[in-house]
C-alpha positions as CSV (number, residue, x, y, z in Angstrom):
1,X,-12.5,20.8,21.2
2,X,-11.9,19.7,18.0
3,X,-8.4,17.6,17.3
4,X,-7.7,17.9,13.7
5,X,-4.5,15.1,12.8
6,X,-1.4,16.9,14.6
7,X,-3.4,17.3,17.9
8,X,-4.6,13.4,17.0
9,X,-1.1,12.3,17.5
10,X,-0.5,10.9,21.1
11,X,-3.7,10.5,22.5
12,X,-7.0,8.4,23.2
13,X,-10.9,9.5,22.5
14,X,-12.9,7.8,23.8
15,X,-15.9,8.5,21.0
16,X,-18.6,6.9,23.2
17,X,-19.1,5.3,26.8
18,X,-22.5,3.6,26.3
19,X,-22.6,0.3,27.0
20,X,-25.4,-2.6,27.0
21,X,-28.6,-2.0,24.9
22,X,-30.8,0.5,26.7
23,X,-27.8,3.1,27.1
24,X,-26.3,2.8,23.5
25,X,-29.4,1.8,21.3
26,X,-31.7,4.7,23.7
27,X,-28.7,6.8,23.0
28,X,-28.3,7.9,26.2
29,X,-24.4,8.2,26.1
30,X,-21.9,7.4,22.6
31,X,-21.3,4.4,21.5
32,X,-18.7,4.7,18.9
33,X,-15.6,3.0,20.4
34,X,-11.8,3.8,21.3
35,X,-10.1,6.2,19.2
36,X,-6.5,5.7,20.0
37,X,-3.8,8.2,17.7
38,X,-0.6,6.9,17.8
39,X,2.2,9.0,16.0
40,X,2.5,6.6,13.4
41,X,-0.9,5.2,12.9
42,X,-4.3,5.4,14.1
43,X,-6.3,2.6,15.5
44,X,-9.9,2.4,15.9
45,X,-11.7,-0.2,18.5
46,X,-14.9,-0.8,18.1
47,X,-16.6,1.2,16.1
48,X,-20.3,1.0,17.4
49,X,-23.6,2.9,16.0
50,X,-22.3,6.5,15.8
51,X,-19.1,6.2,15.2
52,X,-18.8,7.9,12.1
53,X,-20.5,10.7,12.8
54,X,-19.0,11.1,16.5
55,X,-15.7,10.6,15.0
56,X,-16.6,13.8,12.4
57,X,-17.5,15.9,15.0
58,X,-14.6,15.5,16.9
59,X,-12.6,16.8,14.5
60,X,-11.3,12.9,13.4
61,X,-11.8,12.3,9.6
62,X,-12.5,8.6,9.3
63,X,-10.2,7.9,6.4
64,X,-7.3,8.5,8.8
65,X,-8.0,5.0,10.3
66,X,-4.8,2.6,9.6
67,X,-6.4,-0.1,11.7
68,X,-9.8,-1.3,12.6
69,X,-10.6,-3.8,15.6
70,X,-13.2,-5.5,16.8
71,X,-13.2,-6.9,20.1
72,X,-16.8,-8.4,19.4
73,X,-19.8,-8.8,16.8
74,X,-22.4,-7.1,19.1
75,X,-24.0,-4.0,17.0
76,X,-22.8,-1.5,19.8
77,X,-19.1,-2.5,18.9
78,X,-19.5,-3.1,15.6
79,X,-22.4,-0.9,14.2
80,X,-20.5,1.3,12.0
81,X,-17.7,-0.6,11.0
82,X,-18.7,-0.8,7.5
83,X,-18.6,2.8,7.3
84,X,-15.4,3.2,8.9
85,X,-13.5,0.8,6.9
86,X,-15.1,2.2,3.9
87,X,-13.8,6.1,4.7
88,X,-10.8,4.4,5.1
89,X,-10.3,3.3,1.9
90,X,-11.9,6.7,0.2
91,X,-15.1,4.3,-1.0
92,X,-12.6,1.9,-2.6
93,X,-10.9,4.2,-4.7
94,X,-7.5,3.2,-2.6
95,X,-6.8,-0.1,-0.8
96,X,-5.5,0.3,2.4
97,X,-6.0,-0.4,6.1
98,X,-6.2,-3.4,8.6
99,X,-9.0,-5.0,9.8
100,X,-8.7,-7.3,13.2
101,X,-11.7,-9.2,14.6
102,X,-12.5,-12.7,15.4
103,X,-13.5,-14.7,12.9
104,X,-17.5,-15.1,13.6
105,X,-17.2,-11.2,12.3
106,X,-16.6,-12.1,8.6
107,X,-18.4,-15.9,8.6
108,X,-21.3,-17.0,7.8
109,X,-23.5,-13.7,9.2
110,X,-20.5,-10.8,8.9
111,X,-21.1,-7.9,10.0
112,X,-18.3,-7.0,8.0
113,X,-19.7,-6.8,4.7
114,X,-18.0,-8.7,1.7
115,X,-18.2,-5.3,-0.5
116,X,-16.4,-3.7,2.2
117,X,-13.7,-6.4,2.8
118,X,-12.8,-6.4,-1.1
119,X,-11.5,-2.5,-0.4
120,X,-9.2,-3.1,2.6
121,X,-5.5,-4.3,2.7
122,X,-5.6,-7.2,4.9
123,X,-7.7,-8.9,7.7
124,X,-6.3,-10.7,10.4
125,X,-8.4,-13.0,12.6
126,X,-7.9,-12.5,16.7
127,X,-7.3,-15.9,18.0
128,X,-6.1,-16.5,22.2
129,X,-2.4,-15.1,22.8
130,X,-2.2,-13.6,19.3
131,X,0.5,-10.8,18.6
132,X,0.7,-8.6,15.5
133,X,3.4,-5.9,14.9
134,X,1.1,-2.6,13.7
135,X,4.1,-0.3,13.1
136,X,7.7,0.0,14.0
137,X,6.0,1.5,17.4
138,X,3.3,-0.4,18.0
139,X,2.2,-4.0,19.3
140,X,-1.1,-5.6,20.0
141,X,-2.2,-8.8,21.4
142,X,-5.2,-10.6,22.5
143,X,-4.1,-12.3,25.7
144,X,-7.4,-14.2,26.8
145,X,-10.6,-15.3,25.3
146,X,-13.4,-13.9,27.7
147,X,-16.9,-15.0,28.3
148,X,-19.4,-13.1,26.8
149,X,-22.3,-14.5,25.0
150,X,-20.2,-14.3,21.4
151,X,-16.3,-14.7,20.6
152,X,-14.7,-12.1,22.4
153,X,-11.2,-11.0,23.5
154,X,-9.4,-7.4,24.9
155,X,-7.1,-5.6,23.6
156,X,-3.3,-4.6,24.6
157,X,-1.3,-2.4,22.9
158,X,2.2,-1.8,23.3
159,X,4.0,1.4,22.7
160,X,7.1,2.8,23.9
161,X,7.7,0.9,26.3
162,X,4.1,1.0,28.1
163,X,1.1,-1.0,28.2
164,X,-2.4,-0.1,28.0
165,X,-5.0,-2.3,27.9
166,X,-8.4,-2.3,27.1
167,X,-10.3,-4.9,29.0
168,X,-14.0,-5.6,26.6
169,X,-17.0,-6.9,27.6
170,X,-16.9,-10.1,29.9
171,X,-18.1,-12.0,33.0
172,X,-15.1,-12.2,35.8
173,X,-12.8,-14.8,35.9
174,X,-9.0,-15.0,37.2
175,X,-7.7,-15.3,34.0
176,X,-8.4,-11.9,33.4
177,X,-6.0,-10.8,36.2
178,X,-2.6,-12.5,34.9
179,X,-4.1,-11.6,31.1
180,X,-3.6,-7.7,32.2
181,X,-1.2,-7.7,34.4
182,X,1.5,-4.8,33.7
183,X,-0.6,-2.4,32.4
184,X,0.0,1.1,33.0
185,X,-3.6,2.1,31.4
186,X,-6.4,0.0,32.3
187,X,-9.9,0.4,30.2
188,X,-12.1,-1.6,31.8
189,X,-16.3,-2.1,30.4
190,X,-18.3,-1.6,33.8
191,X,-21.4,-1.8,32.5
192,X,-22.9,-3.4,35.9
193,X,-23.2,-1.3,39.4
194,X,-23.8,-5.2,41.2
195,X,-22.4,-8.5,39.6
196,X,-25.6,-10.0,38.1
197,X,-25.0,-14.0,37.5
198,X,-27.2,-14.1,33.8
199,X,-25.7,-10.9,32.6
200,X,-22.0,-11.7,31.1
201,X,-20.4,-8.2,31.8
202,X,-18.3,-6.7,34.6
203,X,-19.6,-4.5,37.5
204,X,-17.9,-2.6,39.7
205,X,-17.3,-4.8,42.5
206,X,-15.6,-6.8,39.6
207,X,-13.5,-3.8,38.8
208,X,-12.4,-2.9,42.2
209,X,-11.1,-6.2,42.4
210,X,-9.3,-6.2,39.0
211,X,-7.7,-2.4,39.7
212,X,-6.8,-3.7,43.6
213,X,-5.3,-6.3,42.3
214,X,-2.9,-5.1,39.5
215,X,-2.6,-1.7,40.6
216,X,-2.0,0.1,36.9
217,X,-0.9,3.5,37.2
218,X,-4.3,4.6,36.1
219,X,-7.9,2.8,35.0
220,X,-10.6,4.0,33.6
221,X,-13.8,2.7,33.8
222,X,-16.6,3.3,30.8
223,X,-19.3,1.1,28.6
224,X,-22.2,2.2,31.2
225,X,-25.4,0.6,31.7
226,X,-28.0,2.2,33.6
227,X,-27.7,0.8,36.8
228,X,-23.8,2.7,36.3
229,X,-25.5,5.4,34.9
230,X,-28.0,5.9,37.9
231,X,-25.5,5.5,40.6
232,X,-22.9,8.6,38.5
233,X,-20.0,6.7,37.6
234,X,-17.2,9.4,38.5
235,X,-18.7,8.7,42.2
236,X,-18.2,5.0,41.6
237,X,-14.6,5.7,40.0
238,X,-13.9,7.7,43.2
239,X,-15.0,5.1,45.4
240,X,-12.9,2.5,44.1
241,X,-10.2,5.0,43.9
242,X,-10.4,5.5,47.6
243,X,-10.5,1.6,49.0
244,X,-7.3,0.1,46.3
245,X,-5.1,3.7,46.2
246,X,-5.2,3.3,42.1
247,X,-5.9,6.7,40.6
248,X,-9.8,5.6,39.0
249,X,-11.5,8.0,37.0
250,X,-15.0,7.2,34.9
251,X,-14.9,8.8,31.6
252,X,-17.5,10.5,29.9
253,X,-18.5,10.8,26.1
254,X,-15.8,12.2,23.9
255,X,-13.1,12.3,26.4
256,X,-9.1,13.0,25.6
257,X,-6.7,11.2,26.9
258,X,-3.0,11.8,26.6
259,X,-1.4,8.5,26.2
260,X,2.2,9.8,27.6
261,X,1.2,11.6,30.6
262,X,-2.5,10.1,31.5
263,X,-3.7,12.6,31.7
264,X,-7.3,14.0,30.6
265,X,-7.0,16.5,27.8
266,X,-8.9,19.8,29.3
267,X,-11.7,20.7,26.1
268,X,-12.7,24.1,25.2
C-alpha cells in the first residue's frame, strides 16, 4: 500500500524495525525510523540506513519532511539523515525544515554534515525536559536522558490532546517509568529477548515491566535484535499482552498506524 500525502495525514509508518547491528547493517529487517504524518506537518525520527529509499517506496516523498529528529548518533538512527534533510530542502534550492538532535550530532564528528545544515531552517539541540511547540497541533519533549553508550533521549509528542511516546534505545532505569507516564501510544526499542548487563538496550522482561506499569492504551514493541527476532516478536508481544492486560502488538517493517484510533492500517 502506497500512502501518497492525503492518506499520510493522521498516521505512523514505521519505515523499519531493525534494531542493533547484525539486524539493521545484515539487513534483515528496515531500519529507516518513525514516519509520523500529522495533519499539519510531518515528522521524521530517525532516519537510519534506508530511509530514503524505504520512505520512496512507501509512497512518502522525502521533501515532505517538516521536521527531522534524532534521538541518537548511532548510524542505524542516523544513516540517512543527510539525505533526508537534503530532500527536504529540494537540494538547497529552498530553505526549510527543522532539525532536532542532541548536540554530539552536529560537533566535532557530525553526522549531520555542515553542507547539509547550511540548507535547513533551524536546528534545535535536545537537552533533558526540553519542549518545543512544532505547530499549532503539535508538542514534543525530551523528558529523560537515557543510558546508552552516546547522548540519547525519547521522544513525546503531543497532539490533540493524546500522548504517544517513543521510548529509544536505553538500559532500564525507573526514571523511565515517571518520564512516560500518560501515554496513550507507547514505542518501546526491544532489541533484547533477556536483559544482558554489558548491552545498553531494553529486553522484553524490561518492557513487560514498563507496559505493566503504565498501562498505555496500546505499546508497541519494535527495533529487533536477533535474539527478538529468533524468538517471533508478535509471540513475545502476545505474551506480555497476556500477563499486564495492555493491548501489545510487535510491529513489522513498513507498518501503518492510525494515530486517532490505534489501530493498524490493513495494506493491500
Amino acid at each position: 500500500m502506497k500512502l501518497g500525502r492525503e492518506k499520510l495525514k493522521g498516521k505512523l509508518v514505521f519505515l523499519g524495525t531493525a534494531g542493533a547491528r547484525y539486524v539493521a547493517f545484515g539487513f534483515e529487517r528496515q531500519a529507516g525510523g518513525l514516519y509520523f504524518g500529522f495533519p499539519d506537518l510531518n515528522v521524521h525520527v530517525d532516519p537510519g540506513p534506508g530511509a530514503f529509499v524505504h520512505s520512496h517506496r512507501k509512497g512518502i516523498e522525502p521533501h515532505w519532511t517538516d521536521v527531522v529528529i534524532l534521538s541518537h548518533r548511532h548510524l542505524d538512527h542516523c544513516a540517512d539523515v543527510n539525505h533526508i534533510l537534503e530532500s527536504m530542502t529540494l537540494g538547497g534550492k529552498r530553505k526549510r525544515g527543522l532539525l532536532i538532535c542532541p548536540s554530539d550530532c552536529i560537533d566535532e564528528d557530525p553526522v549531520v554534515l555542515r553542507y547539509t545544515r547550511q540548507h535547513i531552517e533551524r536546528t534545535e539541540i535536545v537537552e533533558e525536559g526540553k519542549s518545543l511547540e512544532l505547530s499549532s497541533e503539535v508538542g514534543v519533549s525530551f523528558p529523560v536522558r537515557h543510558v546508552h553508550g552516546v547522548e540519547t533521549y525519547g521522544v513525546v509528542f503531543r497532539w490533540r490532546g493524546n500522548v504517544y511516546s517513543y521510548v529509544s534505545d536505553t538500559k532500564f532505569f525507573e526514571g523511565l517509568l515517571s518520564a512516560y507516564r500518560g501515554s496513550r501510544l507507547l514505542i518501546i526499542n526491544t532489541t533484547l529477548l533477556k536483559p544482558t548487563p554489558k548491552v545498553d538496550h531494553l529486553s522484553a522482561d524490561d518492557a513487560k515491566v514498563i507496559v505493566g506499569e503504565l498501562k498505555p492504551e496500546l505499546a508497541v514493541l519494535t527495533h529487533f535484535g536477533r535474539t527478538m527476532l529468533s524468538a517471533k516478536p508478535w509471540e513475545v508481544a502476545l505474551s506480555i499482552s497476556k500477563e499486564t492486560g495492555v493491548k501489545v502488538i510487535a510491529a513489522y517493517d513498513n507498518m501503518i498506524l492510525d494515530l486517532e484510533s490505534l489501530s493498524v492500517v490493513r495494506q493491500r
